[in-house]
Rosetta silent file (secondary structure, phi, psi, omega in degrees, C-alpha in Angstrom):
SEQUENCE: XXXXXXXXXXXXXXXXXXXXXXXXXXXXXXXXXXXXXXXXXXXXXXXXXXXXXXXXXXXXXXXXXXXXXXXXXXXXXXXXXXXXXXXXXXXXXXXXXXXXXXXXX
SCORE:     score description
SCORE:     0.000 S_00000001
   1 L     0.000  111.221  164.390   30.192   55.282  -24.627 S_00000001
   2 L   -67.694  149.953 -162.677   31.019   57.045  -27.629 S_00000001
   3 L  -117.958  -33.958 -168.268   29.773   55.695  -30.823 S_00000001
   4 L  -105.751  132.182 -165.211   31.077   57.948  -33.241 S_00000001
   5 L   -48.463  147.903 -156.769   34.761   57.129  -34.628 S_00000001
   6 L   -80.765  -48.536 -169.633   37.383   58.404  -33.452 S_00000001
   7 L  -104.111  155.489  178.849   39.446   59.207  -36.753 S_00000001
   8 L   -94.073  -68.724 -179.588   37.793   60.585  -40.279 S_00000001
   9 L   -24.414  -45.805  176.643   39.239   57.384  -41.648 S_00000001
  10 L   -52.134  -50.010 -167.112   37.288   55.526  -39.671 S_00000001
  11 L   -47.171  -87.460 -156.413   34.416   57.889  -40.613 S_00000001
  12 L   -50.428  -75.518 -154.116   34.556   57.025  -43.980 S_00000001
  13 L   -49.849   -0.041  162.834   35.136   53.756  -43.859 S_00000001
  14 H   -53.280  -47.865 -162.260   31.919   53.643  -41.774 S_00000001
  15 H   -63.790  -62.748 -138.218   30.167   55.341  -44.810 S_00000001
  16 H   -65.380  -55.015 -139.321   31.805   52.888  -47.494 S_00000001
  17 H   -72.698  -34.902 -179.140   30.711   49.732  -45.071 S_00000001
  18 H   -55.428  -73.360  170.372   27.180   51.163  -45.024 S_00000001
  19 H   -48.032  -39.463  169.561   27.280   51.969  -48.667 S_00000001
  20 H   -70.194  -20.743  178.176   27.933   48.306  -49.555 S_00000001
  21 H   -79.407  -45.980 -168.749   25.249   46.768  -47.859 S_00000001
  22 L   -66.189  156.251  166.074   22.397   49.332  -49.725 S_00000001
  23 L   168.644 -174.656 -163.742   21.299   48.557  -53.031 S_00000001
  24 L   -71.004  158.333  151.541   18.436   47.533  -55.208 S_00000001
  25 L   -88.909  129.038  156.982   16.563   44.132  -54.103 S_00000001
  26 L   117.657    6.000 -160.864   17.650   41.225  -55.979 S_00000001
  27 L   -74.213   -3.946 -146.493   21.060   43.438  -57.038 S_00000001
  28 L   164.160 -160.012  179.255   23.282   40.754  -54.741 S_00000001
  29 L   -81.332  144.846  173.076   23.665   39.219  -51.876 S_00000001
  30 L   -24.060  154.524  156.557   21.020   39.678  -48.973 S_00000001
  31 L   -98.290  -43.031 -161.975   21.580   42.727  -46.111 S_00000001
  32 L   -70.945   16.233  177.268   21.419   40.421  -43.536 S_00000001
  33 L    97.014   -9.505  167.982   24.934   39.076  -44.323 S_00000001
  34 L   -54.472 -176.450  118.225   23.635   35.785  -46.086 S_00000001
  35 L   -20.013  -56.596 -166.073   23.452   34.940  -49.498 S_00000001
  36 L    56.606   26.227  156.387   20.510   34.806  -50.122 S_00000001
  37 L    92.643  161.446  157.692   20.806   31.644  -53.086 S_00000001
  38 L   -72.407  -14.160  164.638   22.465   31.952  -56.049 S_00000001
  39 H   -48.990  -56.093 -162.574   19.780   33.267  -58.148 S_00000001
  40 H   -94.039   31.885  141.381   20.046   36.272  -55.962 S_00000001
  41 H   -97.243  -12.513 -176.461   23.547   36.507  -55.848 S_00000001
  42 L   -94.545  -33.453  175.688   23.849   36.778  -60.014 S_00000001
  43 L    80.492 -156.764  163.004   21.638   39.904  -59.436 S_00000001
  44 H    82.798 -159.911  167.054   20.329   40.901  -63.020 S_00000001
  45 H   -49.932  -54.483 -164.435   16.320   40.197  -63.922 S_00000001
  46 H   -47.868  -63.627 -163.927   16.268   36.937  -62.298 S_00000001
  47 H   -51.414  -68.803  170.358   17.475   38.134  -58.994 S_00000001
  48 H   -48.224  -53.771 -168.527   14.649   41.105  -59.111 S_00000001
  49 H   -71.120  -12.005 -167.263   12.233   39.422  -60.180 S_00000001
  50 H   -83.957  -46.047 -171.592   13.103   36.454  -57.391 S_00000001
  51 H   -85.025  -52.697 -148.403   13.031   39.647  -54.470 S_00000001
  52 H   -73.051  -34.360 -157.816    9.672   41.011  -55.977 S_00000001
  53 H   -84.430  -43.709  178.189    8.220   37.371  -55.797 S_00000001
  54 H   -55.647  -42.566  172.492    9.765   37.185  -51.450 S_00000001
  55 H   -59.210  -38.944  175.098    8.132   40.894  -51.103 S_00000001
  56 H   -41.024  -69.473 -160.551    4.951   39.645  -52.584 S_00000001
  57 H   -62.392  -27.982  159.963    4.723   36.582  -50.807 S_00000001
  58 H   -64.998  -26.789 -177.513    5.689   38.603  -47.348 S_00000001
  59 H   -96.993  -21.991  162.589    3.589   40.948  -48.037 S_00000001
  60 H   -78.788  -86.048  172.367    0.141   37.822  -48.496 S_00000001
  61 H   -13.124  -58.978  167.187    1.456   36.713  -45.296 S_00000001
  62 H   -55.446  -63.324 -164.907    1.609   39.752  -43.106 S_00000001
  63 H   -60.372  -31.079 -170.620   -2.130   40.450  -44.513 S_00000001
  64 H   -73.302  -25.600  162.219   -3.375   37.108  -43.922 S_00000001
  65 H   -29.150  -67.021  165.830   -1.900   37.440  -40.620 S_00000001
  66 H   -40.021  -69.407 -140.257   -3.649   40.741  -40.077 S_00000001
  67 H   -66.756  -68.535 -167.440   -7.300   39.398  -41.704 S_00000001
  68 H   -50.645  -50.586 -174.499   -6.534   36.119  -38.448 S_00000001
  69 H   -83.941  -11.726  149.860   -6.032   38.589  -36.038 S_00000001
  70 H   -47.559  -56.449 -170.380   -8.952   40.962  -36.785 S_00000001
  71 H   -63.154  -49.174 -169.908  -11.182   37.647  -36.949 S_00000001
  72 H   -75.560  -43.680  146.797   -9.907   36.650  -33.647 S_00000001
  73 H   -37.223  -17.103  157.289  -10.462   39.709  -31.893 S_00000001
  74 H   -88.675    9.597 -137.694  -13.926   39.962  -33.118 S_00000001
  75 H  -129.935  -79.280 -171.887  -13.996   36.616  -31.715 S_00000001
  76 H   -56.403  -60.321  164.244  -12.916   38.063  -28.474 S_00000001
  77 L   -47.327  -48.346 -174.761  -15.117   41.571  -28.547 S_00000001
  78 H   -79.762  -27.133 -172.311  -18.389   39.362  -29.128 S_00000001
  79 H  -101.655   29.901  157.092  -17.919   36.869  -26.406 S_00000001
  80 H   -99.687  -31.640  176.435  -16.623   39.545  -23.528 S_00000001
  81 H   -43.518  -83.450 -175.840  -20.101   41.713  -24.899 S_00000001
  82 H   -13.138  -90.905 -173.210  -21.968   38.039  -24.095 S_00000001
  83 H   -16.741  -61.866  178.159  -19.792   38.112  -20.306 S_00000001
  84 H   -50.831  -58.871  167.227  -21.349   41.828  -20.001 S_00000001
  85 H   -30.956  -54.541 -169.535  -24.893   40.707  -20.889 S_00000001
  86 H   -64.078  -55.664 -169.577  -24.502   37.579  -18.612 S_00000001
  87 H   -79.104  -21.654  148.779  -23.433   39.610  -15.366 S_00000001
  88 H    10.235  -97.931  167.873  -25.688   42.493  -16.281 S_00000001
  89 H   -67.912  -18.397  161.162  -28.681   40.133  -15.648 S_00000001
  90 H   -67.353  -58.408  161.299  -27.291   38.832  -12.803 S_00000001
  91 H    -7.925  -66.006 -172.457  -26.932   42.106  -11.435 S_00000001
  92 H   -67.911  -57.942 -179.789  -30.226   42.993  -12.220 S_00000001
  93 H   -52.743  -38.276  174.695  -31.271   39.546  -10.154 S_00000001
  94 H   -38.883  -94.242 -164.902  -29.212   40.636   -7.134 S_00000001
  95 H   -17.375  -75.600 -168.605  -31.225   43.711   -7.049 S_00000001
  96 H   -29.675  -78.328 -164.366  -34.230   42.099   -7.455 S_00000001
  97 H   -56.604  -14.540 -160.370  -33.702   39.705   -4.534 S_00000001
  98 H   -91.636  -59.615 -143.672  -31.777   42.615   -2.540 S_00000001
  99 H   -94.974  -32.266  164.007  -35.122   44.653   -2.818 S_00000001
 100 H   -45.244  -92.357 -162.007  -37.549   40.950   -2.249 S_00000001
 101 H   -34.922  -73.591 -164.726  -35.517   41.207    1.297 S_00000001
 102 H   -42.635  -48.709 -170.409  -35.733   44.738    2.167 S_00000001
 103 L   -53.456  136.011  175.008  -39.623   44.822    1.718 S_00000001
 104 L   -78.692  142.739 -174.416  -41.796   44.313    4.816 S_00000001
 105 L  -100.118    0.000    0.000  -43.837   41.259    5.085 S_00000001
């Protein structure tokens, strides 16, 4: 399947359709085709300062996200260490008792 247009009109108007969705955050309506509220549809200070405050708050999220999964994997690394310890010493009792047998009585 071809992807690329057929026509240079088309071409551009690829470009133009492209070009309207970039812009500053807070300049307008959202890229995903929403709104994104009316604050952020007036654009201006408000609107920036409104996107700076969603990046912020996405950006505390994501880390605390991070910081939970780091805990819980350190969670995970100390009790499979335990699991090693635990079968170790079994190990080491096998033996023992493997070597109790073998010896002549």
């Amino acid at each position: 399947m071809n992807f690329l247009p057929k026509t240079r009109t088309s071409f551009v108007r690829a470009i133009v359709n492209v070009r309207m969705y970039a812009g500053e955050p807070g300049s307008g309506a959202g890229k995903g085709g929403g709104g994104g509220g009316s604050i952020r549809e007036a654009g201006g200070t408000f609107g920036k300062m409104e996107a700076a405050r969603e990046d912020e708050y996405f950006y505390k999220k994501q880390k605390e996200q991070l910081a939970n999964l780091k805990g819980h994997l350190n969670k995970e690394i100390a009790f499979h260490q335990e699991q090693i310890k635990r079968h170790e010493d079994a190990i080491r009792r096998h033996k023992e008792q493997m070597s109790d047998i073998e010896k002549p009585q």
